[in-house]
DRENPAMI-118193 format. One record per residue: residue number from 1; residue in one letter; x, y, z of N, C-alpha, C in turn. Coordinates in pm, whole numbers, plus 50000, padded with zeros to 5 digits. Example, Ala and Ser with C-alpha at 12.3 -4.5 7.8 and 13.67 -1.06 7.14 Angstrom:
2
REC seq type   n_X   n_Y   n_Z  ca_X  ca_Y  ca_Z   c_X   c_Y   c_Z
REC   1    a 51319 49431 50780 51230 49550 50780 51320 49670 50780
REC   2    s 51285 49775 50708 51367 49894 50714 51290 50003 50787
***
This chain:
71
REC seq type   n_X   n_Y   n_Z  ca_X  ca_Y  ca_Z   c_X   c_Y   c_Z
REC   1    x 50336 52991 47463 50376 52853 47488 50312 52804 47617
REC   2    x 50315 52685 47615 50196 52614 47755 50326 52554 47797
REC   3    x 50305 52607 47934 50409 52614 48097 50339 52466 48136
REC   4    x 50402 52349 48085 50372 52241 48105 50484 52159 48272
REC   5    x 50451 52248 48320 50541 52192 48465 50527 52048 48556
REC   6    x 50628 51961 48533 50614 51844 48641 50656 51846 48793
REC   7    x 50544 51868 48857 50606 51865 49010 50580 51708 49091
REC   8    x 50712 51663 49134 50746 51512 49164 50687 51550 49332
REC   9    x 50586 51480 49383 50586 51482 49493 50576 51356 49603
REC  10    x 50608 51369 49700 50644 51257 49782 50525 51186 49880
REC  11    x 50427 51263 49882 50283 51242 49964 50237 51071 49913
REC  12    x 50178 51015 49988 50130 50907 50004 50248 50829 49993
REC  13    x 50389 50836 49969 50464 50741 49905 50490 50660 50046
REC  14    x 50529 50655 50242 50537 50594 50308 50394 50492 50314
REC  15    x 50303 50541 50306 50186 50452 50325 50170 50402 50204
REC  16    x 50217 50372 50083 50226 50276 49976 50313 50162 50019
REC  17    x 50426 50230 50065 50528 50140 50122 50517 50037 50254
REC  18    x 50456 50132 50342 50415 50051 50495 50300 49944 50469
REC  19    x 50206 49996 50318 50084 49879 50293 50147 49759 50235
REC  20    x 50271 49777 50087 50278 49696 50070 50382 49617 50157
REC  21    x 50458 49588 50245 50511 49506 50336 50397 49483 50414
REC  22    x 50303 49521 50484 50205 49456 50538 50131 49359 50437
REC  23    x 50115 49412 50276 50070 49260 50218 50137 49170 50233
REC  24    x 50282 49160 50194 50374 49066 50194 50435 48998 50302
REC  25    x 50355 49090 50438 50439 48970 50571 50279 48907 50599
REC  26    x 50179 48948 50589 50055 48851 50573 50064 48737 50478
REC  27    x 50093 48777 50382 50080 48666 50236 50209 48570 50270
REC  28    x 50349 48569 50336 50414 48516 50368 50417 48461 50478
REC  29    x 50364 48475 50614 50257 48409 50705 50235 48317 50686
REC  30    x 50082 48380 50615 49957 48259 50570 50062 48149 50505
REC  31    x 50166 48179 50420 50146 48045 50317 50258 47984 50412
REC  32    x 50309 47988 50524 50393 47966 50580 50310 47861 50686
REC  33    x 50205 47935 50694 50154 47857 50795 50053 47724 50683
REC  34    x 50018 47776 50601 49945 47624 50568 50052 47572 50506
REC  35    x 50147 47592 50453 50274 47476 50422 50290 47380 50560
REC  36    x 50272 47430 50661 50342 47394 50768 50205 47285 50846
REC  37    x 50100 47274 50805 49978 47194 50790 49895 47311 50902
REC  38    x 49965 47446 50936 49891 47495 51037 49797 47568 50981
REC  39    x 49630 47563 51090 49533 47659 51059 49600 47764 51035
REC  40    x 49525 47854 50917 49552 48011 50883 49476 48084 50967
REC  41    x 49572 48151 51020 49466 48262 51113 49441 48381 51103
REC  42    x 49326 48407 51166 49248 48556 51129 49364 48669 51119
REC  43    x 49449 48654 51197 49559 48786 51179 49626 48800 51063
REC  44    x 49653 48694 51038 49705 48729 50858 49640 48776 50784
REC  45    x 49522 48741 50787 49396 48782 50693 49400 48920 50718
REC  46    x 49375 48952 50821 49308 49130 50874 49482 49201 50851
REC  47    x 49599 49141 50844 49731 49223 50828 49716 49236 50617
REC  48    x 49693 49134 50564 49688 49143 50442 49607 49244 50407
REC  49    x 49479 49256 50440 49369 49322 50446 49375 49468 50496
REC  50    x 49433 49486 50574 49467 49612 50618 49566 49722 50559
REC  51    x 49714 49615 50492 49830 49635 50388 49719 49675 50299
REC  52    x 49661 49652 50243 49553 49689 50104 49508 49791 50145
REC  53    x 49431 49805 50226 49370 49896 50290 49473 50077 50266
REC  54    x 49599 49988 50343 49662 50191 50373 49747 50164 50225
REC  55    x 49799 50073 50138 49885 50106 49991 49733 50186 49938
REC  56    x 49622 50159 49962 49471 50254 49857 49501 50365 49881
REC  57    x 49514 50372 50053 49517 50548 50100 49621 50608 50052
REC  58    x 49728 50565 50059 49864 50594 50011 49850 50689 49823
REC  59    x 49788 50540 49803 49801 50608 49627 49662 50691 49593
REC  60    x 49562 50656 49646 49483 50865 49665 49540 50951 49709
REC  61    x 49599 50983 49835 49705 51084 49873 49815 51098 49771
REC  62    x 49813 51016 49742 49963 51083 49628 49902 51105 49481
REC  63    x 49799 51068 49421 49689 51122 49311 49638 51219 49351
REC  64    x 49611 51293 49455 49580 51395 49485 49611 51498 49515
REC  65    x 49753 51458 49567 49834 51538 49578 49912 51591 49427
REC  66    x 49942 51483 49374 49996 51531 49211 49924 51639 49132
REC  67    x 49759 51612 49148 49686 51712 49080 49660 51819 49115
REC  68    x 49670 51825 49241 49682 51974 49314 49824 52038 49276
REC  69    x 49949 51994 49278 50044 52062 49235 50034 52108 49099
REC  70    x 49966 52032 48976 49960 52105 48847 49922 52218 48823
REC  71    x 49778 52212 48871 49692 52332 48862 49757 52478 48921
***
């Protein structure tokens, strides 16, 4: 019989989490600020941008980590 084992692991899961609230306080910002007739500024951009940035790292670390536990 094939020892088909699921191991649940927790790796990348804070930096999925810490990226996506950095999308969502950028993206809530920005639209905060052009509702408000104000220029959008570079910091929202580079916080949105950056949220993307570590939720990627996050979910390779935790794809990588999953496949290393199977094997």
């Amino acid at each position: 019989m094939a020892d088909n084992k699921v191991v649940v692991t927790n790796k990348g899961i804070v930096s999925k989490i810490f990226g996506a609230i950095m999308v969502m306080l950028g993206a809530m910002d920005c639209m905060l600020a052009w509702r408000g007739s104000f220029q959008i500024s570079e910091f929202y951009i580079i916080l949105i941008g950056l949220g993307l940035a570590l939720f990627c790292f996050g979910t390779i670390v935790h794809n990588q980590a999953s496949k290393g536990s199977k094997s």
